[in-house]
C-alpha positions in Angstrom: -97.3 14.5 -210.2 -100.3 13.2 -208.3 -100.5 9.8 -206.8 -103.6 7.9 -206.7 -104.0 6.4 -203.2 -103.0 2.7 -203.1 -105.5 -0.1 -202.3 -105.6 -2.5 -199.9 -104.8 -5.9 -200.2 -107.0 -6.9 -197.8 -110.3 -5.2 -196.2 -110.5 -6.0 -192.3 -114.0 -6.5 -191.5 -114.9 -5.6 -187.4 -116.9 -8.8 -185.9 -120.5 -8.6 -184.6 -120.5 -7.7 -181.0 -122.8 -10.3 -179.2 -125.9 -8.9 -177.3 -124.5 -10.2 -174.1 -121.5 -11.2 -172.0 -123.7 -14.9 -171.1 -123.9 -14.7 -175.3 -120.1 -13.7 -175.2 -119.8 -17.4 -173.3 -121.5 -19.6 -175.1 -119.8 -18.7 -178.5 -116.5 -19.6 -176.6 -117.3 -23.0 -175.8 -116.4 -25.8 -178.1 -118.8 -27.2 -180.7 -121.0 -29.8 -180.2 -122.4 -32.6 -182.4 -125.6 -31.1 -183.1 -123.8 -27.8 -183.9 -122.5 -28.9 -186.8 -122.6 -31.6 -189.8 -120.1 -32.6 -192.6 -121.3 -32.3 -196.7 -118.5 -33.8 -198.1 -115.3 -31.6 -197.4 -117.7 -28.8 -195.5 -118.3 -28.0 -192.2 -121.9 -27.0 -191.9 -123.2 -25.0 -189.0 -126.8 -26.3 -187.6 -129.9 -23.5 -186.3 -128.7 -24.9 -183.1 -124.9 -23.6 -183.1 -126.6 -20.2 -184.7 -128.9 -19.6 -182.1 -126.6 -20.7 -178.9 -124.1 -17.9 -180.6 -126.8 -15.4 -180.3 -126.1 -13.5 -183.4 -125.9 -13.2 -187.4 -122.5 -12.9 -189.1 -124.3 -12.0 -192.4 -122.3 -14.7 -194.1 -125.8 -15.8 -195.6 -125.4 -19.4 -193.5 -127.7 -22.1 -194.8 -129.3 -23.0 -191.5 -129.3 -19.0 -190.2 -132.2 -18.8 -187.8 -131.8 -15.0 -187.9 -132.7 -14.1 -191.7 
């Protein structure tokens, strides 16, 4: 009898690699105020925080200076 090969429960996406090690830096450093604003229970990430990161996630962000 043949088995089908199982699914997985979860796919593990790799993360975008940042241009730079100085890009690397800044998205270590804690947010600031005009990285970020609150619509009712959601954080929402500002062009600013976007930019100072350096690169897209492709998560199709509101405020994504890159697309």
């Amino acid at each position: 009898m043949i088995q089908k090969p199982q699914k997985p429960d979860r796919i593990e996406h790799a993360a975008p690699q940042p241009a730079s090690t100085e890009r690397a830096a800044a998205s270590n450093e804690p947010l600031r105020p005009e990285d970020f604003y609150m619509e009712g229970p959601y954080l929402v990430f500002t062009a600013a925080y976007h930019l100072r990161r350096g690169y897209c996630c492709n998560s199709e962000c509101r405020h994504c200076p890159y697309k």
